[in-house]
C-alpha positions in Angstrom: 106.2 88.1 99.4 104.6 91.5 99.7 104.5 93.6 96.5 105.7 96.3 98.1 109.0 94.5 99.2 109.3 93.0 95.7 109.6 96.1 93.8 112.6 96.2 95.9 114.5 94.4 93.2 112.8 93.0 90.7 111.0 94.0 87.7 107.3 93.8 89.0 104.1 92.3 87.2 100.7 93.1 88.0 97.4 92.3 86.1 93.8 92.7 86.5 90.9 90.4 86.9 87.0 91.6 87.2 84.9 90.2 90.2 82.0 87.8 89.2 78.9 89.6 88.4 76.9 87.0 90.3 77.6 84.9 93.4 79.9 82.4 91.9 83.3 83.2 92.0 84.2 80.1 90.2 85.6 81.9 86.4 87.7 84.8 88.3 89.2 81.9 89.9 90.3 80.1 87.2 91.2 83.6 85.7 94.0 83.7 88.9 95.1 80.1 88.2 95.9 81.0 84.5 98.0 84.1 85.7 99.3 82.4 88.4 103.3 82.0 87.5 103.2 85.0 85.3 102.4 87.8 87.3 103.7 88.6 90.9 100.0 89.7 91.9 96.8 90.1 90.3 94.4 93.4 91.0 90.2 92.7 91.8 88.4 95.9 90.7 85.3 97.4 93.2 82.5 97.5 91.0 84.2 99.0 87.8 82.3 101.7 86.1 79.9 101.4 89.0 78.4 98.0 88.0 77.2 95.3 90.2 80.2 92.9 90.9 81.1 90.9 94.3 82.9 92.1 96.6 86.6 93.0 96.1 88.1 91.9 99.3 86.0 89.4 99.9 86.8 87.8 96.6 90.6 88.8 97.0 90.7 86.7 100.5 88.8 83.8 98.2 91.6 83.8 95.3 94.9 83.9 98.3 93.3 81.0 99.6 92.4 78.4 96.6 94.8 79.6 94.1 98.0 81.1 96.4 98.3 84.1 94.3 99.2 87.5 95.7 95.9 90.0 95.6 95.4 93.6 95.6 91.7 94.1 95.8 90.8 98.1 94.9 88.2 100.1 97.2 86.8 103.0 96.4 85.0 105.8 97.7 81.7 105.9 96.0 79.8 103.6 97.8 80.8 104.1 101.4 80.8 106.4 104.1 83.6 107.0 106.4 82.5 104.3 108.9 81.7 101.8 106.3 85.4 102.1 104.4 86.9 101.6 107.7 85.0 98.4 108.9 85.7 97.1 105.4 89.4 97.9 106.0 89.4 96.3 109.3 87.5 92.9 108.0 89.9 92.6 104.8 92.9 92.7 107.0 91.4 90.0 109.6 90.9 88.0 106.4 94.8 87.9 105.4 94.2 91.0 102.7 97.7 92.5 102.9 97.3 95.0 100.0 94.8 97.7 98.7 94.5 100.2 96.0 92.3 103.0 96.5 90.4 104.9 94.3 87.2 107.5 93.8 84.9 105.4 91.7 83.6 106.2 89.0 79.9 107.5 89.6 76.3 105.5 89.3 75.3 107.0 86.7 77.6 105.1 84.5 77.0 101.6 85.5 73.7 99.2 86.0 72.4 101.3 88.7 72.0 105.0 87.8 69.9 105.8 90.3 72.1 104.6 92.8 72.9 107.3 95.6 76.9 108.4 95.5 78.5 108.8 98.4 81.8 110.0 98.0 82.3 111.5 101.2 86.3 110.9 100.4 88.4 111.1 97.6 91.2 108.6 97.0 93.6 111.2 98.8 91.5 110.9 101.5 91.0 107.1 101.1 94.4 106.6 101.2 95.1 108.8 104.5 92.3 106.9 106.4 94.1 103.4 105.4 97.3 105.0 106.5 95.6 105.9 109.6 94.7 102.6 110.6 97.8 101.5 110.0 99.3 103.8 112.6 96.7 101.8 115.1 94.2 105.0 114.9 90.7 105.4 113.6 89.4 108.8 111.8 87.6 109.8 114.5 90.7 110.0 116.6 90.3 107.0 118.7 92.5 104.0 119.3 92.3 100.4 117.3 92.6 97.5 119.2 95.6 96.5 117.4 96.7 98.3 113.9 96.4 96.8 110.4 99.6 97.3 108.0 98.4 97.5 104.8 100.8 98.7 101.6 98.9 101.2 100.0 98.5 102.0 96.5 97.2 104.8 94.2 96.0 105.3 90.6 97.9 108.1 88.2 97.4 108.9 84.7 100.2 110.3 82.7 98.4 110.5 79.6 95.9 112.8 81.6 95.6 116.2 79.4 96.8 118.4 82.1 99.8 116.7 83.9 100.3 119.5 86.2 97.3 119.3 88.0 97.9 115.1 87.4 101.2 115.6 89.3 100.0 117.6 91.8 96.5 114.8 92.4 99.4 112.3 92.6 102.3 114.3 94.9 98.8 114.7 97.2 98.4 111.0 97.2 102.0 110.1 97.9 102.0 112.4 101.2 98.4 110.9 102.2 100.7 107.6 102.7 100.7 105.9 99.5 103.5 103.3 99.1 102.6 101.8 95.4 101.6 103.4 92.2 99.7 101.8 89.1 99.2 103.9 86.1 96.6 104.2 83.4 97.6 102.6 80.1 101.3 103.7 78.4 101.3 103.6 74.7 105.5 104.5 74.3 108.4 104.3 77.0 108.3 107.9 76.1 105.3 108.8 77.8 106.3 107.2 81.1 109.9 109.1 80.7 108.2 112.3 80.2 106.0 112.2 83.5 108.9 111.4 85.5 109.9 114.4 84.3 107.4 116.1 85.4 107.7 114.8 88.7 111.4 116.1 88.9 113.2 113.0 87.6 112.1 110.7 89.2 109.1 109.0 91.3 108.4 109.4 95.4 107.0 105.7 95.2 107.3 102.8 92.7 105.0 102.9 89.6 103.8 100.2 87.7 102.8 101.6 84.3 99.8 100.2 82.6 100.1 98.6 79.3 96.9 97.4 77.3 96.6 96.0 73.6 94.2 97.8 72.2 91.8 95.0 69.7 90.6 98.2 67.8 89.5 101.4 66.4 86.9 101.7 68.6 88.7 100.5 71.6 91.3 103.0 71.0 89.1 105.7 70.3 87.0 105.2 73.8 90.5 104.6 75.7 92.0 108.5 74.2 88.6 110.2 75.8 90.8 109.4 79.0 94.3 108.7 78.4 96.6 110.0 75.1 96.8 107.5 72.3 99.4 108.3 69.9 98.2 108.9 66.5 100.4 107.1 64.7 98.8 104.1 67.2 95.3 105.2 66.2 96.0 104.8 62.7 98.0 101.3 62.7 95.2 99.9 65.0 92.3 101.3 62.1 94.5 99.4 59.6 95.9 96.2 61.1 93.3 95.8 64.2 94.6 93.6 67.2 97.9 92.4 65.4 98.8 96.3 65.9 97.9 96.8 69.3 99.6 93.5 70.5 102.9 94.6 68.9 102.5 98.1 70.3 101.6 96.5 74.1 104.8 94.4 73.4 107.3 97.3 72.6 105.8 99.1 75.5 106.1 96.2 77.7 109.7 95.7 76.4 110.8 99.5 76.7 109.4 99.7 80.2 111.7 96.6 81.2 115.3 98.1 79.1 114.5 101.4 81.0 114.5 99.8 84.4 111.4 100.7 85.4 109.6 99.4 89.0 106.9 97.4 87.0 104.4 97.0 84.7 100.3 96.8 85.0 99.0 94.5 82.6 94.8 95.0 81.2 94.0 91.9 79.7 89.7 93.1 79.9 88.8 90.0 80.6 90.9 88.1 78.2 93.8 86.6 80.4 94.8 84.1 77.7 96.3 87.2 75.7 98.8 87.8 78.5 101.8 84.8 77.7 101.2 86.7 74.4 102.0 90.0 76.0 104.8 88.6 78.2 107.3 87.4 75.2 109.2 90.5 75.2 110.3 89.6 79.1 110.1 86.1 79.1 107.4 83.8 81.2 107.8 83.6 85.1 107.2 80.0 84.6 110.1 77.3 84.1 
């Protein structure tokens, strides 16, 4: 079932796996088959912060097939021109891809190649209106498809970003550019995901799934609030009690998000998909 039609009606589980940094996909595999049963679909990242992985679709169409778990592989608009993003489209959704999240990229000069060229000749708003537009059986350039894909798009958001005005309006932009899914940066009360609905006027255009993440410690938490707020009474608990503290805090979060009937929840295990049954206890395991 498509992710889009199960946050329809049910609480929604999502989690994310990093592509190999080689040509074996062999360990994100088994990454997927460890999740499989406790998430309704895992995420493939596109080169996170713009190092050398494989290929997110590619990979994505790799996992469907051995392990039978729903993917959404993310593409973003660093690395590709207009064309490029659109053949890339096309070949993903000849491949069985159903789902995609789209995204800017963060730049080269971050990751293993900083002297790699940028392209970002879209943004994700952009991104996201081109996917729509092939969709509707149209390229960018105005022309015809042979046929239409049908993906269900989804967007980033932040609500911990420093000025959610201009955060609403980035994501208000993305919802009319055709986006049908939302996953969120990490959520560190219930409180902070109640206070950007607010913002938004009560309520959400489209499904979020809000991120939660246990942070393992100081430093972790530290490097996550240059991005996204962490409380400070979080900051402190982590500094004293390390990973135990940032479990429990994922946990509450997870649990709040659940009680307050929210769409979903996006789960950042970094690597570490063994901690997720741990994160999962306050909704119970998918598996019987």
């Amino acid at each position: 079932m498509r992710i889009t039609d199960k946050l329809k009606h049910t609480f929604v589980i999502t989690a994310e796996v990093d592509p190999p940094r080689g040509a074996d996909p062999g360990q994100t595999i088994e990454q997927a088959l460890t999740l499989r049963g406790y998430v309704d679909a895992v995420n493939i990242s596109d080169a996170p912060m713009a190092n050398l992985r494989m290929n997110s679709f590619m990979l994505a169409h790799l996992i469907k097939n051995r392990t039978g778990v729903e993917v959404i592989p993310h593409l973003t608009a660093r690395d590709r021109n207009a064309i490029a993003l659109q053949a890339d489209l096309l070949g993903a959704w000849a491949l069985g891809v159903k789902n995609v999240l789209v995204l800017g990229g963060d730049p080269p000069d971050r990751g293993d190649h900083p002297w790699a060229k940028p392209v970002y000749e879209f943004g994700a708003v952009e991104l996201a209106r081109a996917v729509s537009s092939l969709n509707d059986g149209a390229n960018l350039a105005g022309g015809d498809l042979e046929g239409h894909t049908g993906f269900s798009v989804g967007v980033a958001v932040n609500p911990g970003a420093a000025d959610v005005e201009l955060e609403v309006s980035k994501f208000m932009a993305k919802v009319e550019a055709g986006a049908l899914f939302a996953q969120s940066q990490p959520v560190f009360d219930v409180e902070k995901a109640l206070f950007f609905l607010e913002a938004l006027g009560g309520s959400s255009p489209i499904p979020i799934l809000w991120g939660v993440l246990p942070l393992r410690s100081a430093k972790m938490a530290a490097n996550v609030s240059r991005w996204t707020e962490v409380p400070g009474w979080l900051m402190v608990d982590v500094k004293k009690r390390g990973k135990v503290a940032g479990m429990e805090a994922a946990q509450r979060v997870l649990a709040g998000l659940h009680a307050a009937g929210m769409a979903g929840a996006h789960l950042y295990p970094l690597g570490r998909v063994e901690l997720l049954k741990e994160m999962l206890k306050p909704v119970g395991s998918r598996l019987t």
